[in-house]
N, C-alpha and C positions, 0 to 999 in steps of 0.2 A: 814504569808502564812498558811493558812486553810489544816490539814492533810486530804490526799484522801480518803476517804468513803471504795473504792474497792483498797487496797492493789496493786501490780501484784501479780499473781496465787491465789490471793482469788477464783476469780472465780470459778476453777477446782474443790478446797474445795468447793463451793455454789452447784454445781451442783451436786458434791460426794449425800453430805447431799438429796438435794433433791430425787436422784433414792432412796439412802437408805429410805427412807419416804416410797415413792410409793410400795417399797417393801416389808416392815411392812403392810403396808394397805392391799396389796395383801395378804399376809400370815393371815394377819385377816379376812379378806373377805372368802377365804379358807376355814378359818376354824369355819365360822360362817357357810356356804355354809354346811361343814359336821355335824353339829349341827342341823341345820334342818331337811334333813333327816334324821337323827335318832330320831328328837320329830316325822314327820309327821310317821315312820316305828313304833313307841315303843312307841307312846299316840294318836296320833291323829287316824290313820285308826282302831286303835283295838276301842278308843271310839265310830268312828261311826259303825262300826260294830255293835258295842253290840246295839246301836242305833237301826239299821234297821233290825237287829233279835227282839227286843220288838215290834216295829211296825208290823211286820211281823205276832206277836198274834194278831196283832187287824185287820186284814184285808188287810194290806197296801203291796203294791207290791214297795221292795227299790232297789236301785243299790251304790255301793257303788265307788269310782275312782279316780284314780290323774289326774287332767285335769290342763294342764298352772301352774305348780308349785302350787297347791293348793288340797287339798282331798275334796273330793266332798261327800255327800249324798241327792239322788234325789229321792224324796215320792209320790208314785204315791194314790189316793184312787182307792177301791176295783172295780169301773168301769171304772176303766182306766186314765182319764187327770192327769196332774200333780197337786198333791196338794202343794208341800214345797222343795225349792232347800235351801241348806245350804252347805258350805264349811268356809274350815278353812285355810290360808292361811300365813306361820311364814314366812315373811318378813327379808330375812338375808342380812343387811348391813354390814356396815366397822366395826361399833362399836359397835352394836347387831342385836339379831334375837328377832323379835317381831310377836305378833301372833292376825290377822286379821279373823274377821268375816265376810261374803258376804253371803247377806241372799238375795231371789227372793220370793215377791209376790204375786201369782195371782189376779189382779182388780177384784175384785166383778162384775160382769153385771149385776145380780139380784138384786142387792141392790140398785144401779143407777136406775135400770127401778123401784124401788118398789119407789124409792123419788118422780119420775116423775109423777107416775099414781097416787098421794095422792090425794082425795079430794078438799082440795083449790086449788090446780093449775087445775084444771075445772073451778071450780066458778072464777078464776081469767078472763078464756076464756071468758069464758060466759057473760061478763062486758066488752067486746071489741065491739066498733062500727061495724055493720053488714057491711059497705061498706068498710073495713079495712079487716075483719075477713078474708076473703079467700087468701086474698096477705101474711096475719100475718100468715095463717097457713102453707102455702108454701115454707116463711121464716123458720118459726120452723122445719120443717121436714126435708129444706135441712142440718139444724144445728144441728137436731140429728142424722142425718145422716153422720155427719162428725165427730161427738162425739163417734158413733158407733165404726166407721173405726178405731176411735183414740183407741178404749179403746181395741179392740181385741188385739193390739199391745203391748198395756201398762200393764208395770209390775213398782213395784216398786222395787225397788233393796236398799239394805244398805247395808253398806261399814264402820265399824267400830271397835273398843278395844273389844277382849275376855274380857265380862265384869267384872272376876276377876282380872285382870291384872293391875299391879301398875308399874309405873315409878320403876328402879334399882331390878326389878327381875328378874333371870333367866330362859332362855325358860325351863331348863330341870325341872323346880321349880313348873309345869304348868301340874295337874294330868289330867287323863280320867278323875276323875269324874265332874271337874268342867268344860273340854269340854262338858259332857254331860247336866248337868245345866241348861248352855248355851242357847245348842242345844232346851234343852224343852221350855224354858222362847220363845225362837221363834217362834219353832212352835205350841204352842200354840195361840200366836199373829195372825199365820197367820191363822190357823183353824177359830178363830175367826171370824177372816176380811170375810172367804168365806161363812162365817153362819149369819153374818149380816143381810140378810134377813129374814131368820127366826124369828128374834125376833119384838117385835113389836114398831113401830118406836114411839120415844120422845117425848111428849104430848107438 
């Protein structure tokens, strides 16, 4: 005869065990929870500070913020729209606190329209049958017109690792200056994307 798996009163031990668990986890959770705020109070807000005081010499109007568990830095340029959203956001689990970047790019619309009005795409027109052409153009207009609508809206967003950041290191191990780093290697990226048309297109 096969011994029972569940004893009697195992159970009551099985269940002990178990809350004790959940209560470890909570206690870590806890105290990974007070870990984060003190990276985002004591690296992360003093880095973008320092951030949007340098911006600040060169024309740039910043606001700085905790929004949804995350510090924000919002860049506007000297006439106003936004140029560069960035935030930093230490993700506190059970078993650590990890620290995320979310960066917002404004779509170029000048770049878009500068592709469109290139030369060959004329002479492409211009090689379309005359009894076609006015139906084709009517086509295309309602399609840039839905591409319009689409791109006022459209931003791209990334969601990714503080790019110093390695597997088994500590949040508290994670300085301002390599927030700051960061913070330039992007927005430089995005200054970029909205100067795109300025340069002159790909031969």
């Amino acid at each position: 005869m096969e011994a029972n798996p569940n004893p009697p009163g195992r159970w009551q031990a099985d269940l002990n065990e178990f809350f004790a668990g959940i209560e470890s986890e909570n206690q870590a959770f806890s105290g990974n929870l007070k870990r984060q705020g003190a990276f985002y109070a004591d690296t992360v807000r003093p880095a973008l500070d320092a951030a949007a005081e340098a911006l600040r010499g060169h024309g740039r109007t910043c606001e700085t913020g905790l929004d949804q568990n995350r510090i924000y830095l919002i860049v506007r340029r000297p006439e106003g729209p936004v140029e560069f959203q960035y935030a930093l956001v230490a993700e506190a689990r059970i078993e650590a606190v990890t620290p995320y970047v979310h960066c917002w790019f404004e779509e170029n619309e000048l770049a878009e329209q500068s592709t469109q009005d290139r030369p060959q795409d004329a002479e492409a027109d211009d090689e379309k049958p005359e009894d076609d052409a006015s139906e084709d153009e009517d086509e295309d207009k309602e399609k840039k017109d839905d591409k319009k609508d689409d791109k006022k809206a459209a931003r791209t967003k990334t969601i990714e690792l503080l790019s110093s950041w390695a597997d088994g290191r500590a949040i508290e191990s994670v300085t301002r200056e390599e927030i700051l780093a960061d913070f330039v290697v992007h927005y430089q990226e995005a200054v970029a994307r909205l100067r795109s048309h300025l340069h002159a297109a790909p031969q």
